[in-house]
N, CA and C atoms as an extended XYZ file, in Angstrom:
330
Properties=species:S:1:pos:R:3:atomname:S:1:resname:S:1:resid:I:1 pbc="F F F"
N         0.850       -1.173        0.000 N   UNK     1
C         0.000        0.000        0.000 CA  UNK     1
C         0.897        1.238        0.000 C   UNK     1
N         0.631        2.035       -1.237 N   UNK     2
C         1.614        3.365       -1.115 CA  UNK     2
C         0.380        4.427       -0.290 C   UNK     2
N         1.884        5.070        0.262 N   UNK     3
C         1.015        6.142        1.457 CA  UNK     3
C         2.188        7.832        0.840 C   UNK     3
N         1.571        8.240        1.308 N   UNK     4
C         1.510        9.571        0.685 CA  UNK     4
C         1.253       11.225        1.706 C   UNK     4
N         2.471       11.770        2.230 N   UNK     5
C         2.464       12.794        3.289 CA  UNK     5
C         2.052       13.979        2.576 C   UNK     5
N         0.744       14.950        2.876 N   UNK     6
C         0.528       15.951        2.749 CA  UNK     6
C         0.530       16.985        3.502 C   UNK     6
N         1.415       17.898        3.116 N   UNK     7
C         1.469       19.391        4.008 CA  UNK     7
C         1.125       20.343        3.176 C   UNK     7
N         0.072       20.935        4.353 N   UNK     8
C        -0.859       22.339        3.888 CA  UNK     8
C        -0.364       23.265        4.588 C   UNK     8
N         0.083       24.654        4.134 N   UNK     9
C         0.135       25.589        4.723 CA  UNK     9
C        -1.010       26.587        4.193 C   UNK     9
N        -1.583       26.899        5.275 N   UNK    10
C        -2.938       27.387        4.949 CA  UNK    10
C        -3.079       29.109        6.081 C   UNK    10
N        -3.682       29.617        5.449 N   UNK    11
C        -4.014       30.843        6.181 CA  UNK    11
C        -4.912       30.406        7.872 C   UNK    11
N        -4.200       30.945        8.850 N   UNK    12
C        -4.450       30.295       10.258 CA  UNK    12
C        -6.322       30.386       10.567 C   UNK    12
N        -6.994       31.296        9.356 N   UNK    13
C        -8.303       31.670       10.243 CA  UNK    13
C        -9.523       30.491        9.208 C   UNK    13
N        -8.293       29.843        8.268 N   UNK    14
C        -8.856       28.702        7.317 CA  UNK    14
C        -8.691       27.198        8.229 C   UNK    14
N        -7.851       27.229        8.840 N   UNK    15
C        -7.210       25.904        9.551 CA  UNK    15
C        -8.284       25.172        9.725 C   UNK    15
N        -9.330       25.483       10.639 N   UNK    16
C       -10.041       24.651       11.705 CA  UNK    16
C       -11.386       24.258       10.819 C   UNK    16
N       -11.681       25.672        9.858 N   UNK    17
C       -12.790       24.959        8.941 CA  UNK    17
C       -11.909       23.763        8.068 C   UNK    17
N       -10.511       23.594        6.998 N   UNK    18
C       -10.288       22.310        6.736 CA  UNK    18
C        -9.986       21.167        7.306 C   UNK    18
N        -9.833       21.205        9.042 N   UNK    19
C        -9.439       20.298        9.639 CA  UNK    19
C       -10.935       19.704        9.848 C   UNK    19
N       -12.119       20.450        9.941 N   UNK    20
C       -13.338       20.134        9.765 CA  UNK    20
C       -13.978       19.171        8.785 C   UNK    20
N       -13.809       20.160        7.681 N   UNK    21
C       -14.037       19.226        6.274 CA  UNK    21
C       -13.370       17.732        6.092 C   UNK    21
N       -12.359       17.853        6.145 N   UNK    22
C       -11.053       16.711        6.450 CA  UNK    22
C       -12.044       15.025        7.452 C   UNK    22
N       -12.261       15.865        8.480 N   UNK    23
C       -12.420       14.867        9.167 CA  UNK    23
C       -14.047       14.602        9.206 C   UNK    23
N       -15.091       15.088        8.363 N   UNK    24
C       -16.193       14.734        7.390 CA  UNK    24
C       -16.163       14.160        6.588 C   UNK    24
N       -14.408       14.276        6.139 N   UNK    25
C       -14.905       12.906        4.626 CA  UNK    25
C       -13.791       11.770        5.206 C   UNK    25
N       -13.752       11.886        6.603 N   UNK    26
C       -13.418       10.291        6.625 CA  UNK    26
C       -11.541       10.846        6.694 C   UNK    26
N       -11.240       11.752        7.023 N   UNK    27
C        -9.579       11.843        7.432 CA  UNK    27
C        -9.746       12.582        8.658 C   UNK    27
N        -9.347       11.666        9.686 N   UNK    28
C        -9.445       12.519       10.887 CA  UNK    28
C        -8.422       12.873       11.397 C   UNK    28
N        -7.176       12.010       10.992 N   UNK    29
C        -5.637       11.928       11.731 CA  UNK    29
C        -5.244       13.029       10.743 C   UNK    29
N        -4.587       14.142       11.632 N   UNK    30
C        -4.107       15.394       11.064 CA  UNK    30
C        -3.097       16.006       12.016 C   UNK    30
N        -1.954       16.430       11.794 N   UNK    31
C        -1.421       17.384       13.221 CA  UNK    31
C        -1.273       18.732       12.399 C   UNK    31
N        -1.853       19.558       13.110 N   UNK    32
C        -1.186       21.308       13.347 CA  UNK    32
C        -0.152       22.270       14.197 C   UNK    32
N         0.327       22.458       12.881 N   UNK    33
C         1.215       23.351       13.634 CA  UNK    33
C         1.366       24.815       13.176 C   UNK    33
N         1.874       25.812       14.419 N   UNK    34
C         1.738       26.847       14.039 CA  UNK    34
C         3.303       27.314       13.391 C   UNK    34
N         3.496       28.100       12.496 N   UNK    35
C         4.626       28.637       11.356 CA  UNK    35
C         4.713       29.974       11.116 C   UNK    35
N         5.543       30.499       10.707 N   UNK    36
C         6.027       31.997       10.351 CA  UNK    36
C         6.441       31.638        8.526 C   UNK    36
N         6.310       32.766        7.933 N   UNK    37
C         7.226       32.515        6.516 CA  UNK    37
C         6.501       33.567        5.635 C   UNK    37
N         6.905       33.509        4.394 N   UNK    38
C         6.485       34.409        3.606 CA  UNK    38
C         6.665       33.391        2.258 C   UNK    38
N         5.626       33.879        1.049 N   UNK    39
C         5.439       32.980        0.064 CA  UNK    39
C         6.371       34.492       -1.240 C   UNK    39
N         6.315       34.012       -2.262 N   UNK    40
C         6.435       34.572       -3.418 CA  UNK    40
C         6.588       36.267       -3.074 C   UNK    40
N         5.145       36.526       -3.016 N   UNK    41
C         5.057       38.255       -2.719 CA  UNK    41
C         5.926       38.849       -1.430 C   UNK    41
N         7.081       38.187       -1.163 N   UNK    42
C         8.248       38.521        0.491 CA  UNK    42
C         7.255       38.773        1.129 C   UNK    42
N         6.124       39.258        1.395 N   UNK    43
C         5.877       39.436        3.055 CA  UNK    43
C         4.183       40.415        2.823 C   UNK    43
N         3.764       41.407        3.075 N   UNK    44
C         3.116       41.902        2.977 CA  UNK    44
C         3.328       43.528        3.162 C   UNK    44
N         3.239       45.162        2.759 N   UNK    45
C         3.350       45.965        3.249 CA  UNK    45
C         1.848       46.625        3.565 C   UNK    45
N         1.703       47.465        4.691 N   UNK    46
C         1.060       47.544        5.053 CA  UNK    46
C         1.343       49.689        5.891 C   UNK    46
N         0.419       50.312        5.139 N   UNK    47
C         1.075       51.434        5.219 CA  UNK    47
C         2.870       51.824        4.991 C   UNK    47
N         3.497       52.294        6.003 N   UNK    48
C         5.001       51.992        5.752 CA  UNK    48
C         5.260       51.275        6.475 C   UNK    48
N         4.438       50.136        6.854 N   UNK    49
C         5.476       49.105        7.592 CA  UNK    49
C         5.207       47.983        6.608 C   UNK    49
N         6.227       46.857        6.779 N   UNK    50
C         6.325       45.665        5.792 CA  UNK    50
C         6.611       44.791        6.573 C   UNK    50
N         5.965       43.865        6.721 N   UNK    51
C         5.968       42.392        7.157 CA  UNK    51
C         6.432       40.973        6.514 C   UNK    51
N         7.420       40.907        6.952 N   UNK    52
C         8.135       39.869        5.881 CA  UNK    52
C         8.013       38.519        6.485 C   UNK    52
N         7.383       38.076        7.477 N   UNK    53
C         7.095       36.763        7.974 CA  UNK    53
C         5.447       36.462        8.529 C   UNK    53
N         4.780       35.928        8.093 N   UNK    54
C         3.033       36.041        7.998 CA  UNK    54
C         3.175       34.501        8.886 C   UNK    54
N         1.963       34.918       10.027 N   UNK    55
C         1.269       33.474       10.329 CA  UNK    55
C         0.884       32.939        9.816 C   UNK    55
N         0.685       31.337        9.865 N   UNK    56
C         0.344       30.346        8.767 CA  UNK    56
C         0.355       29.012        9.626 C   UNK    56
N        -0.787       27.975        9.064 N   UNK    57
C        -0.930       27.228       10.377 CA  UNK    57
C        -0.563       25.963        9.629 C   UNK    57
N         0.224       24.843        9.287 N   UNK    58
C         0.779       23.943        8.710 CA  UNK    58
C         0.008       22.391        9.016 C   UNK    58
N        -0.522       21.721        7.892 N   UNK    59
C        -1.643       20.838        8.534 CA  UNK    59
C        -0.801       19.518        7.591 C   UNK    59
N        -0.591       18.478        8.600 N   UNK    60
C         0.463       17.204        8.220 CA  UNK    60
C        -0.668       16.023        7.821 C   UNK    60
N        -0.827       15.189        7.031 N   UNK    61
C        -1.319       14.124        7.223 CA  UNK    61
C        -1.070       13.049        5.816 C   UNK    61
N        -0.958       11.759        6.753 N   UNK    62
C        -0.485       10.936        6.271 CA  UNK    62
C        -1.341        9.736        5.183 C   UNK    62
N        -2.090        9.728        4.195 N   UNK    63
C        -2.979        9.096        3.521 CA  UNK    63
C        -2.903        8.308        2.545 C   UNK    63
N        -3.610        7.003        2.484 N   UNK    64
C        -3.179        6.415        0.950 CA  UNK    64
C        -2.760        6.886       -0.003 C   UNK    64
N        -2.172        6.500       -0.868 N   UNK    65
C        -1.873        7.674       -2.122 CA  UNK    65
C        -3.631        7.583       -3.472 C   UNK    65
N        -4.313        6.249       -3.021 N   UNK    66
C        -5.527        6.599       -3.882 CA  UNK    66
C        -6.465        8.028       -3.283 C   UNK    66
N        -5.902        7.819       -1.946 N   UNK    67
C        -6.798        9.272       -1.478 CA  UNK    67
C        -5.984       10.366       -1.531 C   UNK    67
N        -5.417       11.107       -2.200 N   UNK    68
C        -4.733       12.218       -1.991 CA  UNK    68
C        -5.063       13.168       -2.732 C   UNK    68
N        -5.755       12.903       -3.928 N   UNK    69
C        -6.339       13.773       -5.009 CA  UNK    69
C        -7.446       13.977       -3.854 C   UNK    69
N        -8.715       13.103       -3.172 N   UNK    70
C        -9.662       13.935       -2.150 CA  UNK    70
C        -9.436       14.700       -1.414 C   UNK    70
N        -8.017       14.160       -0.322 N   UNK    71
C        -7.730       15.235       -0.052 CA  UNK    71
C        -7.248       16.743       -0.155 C   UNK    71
N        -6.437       16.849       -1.312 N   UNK    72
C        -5.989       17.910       -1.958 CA  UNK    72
C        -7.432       18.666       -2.425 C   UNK    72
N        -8.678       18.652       -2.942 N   UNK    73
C        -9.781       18.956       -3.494 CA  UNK    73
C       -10.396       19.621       -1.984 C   UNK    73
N       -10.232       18.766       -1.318 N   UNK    74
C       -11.150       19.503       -0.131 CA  UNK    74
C       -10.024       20.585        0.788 C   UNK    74
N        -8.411       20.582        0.624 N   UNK    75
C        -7.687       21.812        1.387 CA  UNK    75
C        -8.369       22.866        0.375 C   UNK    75
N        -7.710       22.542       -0.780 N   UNK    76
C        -7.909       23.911       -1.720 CA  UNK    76
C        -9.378       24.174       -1.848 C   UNK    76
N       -10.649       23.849       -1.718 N   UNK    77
C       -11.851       24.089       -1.775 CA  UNK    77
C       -12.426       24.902       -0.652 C   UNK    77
N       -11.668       24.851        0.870 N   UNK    78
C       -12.247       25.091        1.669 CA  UNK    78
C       -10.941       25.961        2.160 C   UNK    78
N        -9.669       26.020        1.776 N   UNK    79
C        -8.896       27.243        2.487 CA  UNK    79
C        -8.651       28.425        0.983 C   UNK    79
N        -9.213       28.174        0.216 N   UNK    80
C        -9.132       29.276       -0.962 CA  UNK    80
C        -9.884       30.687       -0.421 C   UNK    80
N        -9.309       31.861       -0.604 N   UNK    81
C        -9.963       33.014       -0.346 CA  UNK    81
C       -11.254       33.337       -1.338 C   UNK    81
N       -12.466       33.316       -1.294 N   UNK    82
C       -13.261       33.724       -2.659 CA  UNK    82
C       -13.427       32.608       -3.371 C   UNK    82
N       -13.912       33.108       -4.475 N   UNK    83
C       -13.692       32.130       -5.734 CA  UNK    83
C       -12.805       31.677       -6.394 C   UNK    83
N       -11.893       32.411       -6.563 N   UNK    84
C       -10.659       32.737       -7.452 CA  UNK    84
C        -9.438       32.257       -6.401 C   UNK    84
N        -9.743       32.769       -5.323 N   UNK    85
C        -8.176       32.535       -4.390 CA  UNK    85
C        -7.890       33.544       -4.472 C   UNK    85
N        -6.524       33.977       -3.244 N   UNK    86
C        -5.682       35.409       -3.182 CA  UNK    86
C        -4.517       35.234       -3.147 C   UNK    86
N        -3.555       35.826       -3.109 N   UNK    87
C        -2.405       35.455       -2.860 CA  UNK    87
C        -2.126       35.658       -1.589 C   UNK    87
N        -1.272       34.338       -0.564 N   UNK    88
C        -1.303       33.991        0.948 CA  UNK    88
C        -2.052       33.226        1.218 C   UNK    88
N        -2.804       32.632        0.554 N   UNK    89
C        -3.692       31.066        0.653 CA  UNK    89
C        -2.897       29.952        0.857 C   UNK    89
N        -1.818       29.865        0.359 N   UNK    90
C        -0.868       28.645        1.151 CA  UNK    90
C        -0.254       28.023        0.091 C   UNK    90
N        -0.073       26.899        0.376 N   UNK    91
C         0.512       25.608       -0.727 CA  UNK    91
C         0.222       24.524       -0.194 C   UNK    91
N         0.285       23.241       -0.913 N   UNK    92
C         0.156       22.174       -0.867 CA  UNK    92
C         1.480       21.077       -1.680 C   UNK    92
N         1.940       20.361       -0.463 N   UNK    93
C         2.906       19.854       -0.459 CA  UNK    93
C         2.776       18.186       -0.320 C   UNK    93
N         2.834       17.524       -1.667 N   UNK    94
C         2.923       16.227       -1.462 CA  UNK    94
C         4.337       15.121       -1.679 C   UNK    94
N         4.826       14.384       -0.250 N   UNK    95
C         5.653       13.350       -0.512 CA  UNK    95
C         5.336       12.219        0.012 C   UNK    95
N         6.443       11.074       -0.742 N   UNK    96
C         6.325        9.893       -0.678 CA  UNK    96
C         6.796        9.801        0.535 C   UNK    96
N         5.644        8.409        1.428 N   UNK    97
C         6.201        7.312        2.674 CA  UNK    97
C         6.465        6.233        2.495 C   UNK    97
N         7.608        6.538        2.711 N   UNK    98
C         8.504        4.881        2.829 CA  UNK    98
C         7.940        3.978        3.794 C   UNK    98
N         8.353        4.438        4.908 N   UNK    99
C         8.255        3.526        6.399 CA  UNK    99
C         7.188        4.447        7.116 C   UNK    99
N         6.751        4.031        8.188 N   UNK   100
C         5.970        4.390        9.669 CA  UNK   100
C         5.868        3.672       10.421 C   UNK   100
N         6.262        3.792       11.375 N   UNK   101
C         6.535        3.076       12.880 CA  UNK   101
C         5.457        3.900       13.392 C   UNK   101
N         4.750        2.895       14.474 N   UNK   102
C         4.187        3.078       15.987 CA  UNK   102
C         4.932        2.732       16.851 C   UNK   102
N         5.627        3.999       17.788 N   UNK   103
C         6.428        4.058       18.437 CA  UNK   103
C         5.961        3.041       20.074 C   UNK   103
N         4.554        3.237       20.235 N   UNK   104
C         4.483        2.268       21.203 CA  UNK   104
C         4.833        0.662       21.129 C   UNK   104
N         4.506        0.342       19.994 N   UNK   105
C         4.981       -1.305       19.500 CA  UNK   105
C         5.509       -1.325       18.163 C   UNK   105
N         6.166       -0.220       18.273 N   UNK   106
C         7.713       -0.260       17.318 CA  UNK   106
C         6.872       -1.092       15.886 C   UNK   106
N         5.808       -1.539       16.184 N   UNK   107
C         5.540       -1.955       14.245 CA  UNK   107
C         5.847       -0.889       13.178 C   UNK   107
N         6.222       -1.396       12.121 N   UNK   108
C         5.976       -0.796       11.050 CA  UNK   108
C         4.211       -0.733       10.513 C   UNK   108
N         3.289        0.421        9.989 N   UNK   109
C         2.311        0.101        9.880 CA  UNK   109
C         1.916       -0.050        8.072 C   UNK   109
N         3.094        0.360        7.614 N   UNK   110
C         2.891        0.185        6.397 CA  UNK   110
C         2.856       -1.064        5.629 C   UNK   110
């Protein structure tokens, strides 16, 4: 069974509605974390001040690889700004899992 790690970096006030959606269609195992960074546009300015590191809330999860196109459909559906999207909506980051251990009984679960 190929498994498949997805990381979302998503705008922090989007987080909790896709961790929502997520775990409606059947993905409940997710970890969050909170992040600093800036995408493409360096940072944001804002009158004369400029902000070059934006909150952003980073959402991990680990899924078959037949499910990863669902999941990817429901981050970007539900953390997109509007219709269109804005820029600072995030990214979506998919890699391959080799191994996974459960550290309580050391199995491999893959």
């Amino acid at each position: 069974m190929a498994m498949v790690m997805i990381q979302a970096v998503v705008r922090p006030e989007k987080a909790d509605a896709v961790l929502a959606e997520l775990m409606m269609a059947g993905f409940p195992s997710v970890s969050k974390m909170d992040i600093v960074g800036r995408g493409k546009q360096k940072g944001i300015q804002i009158g004369d001040t400029h902000y070059d590191q934006l909150s952003k809330k980073m959402l991990f999860m680990v899924v078959d690889e037949s499910d990863k196109d669902d999941v990817i459909k429901i981050v970007m559906r539900v953390a997109r700004t509007g219709e269109k999207g804005a820029f600072g909506d995030g990214k979506i980051f998919v890699l391959p899992v080799y191994e996974a251990y459960t550290i309580s009984s050391g199995k491999n679960v893959l």
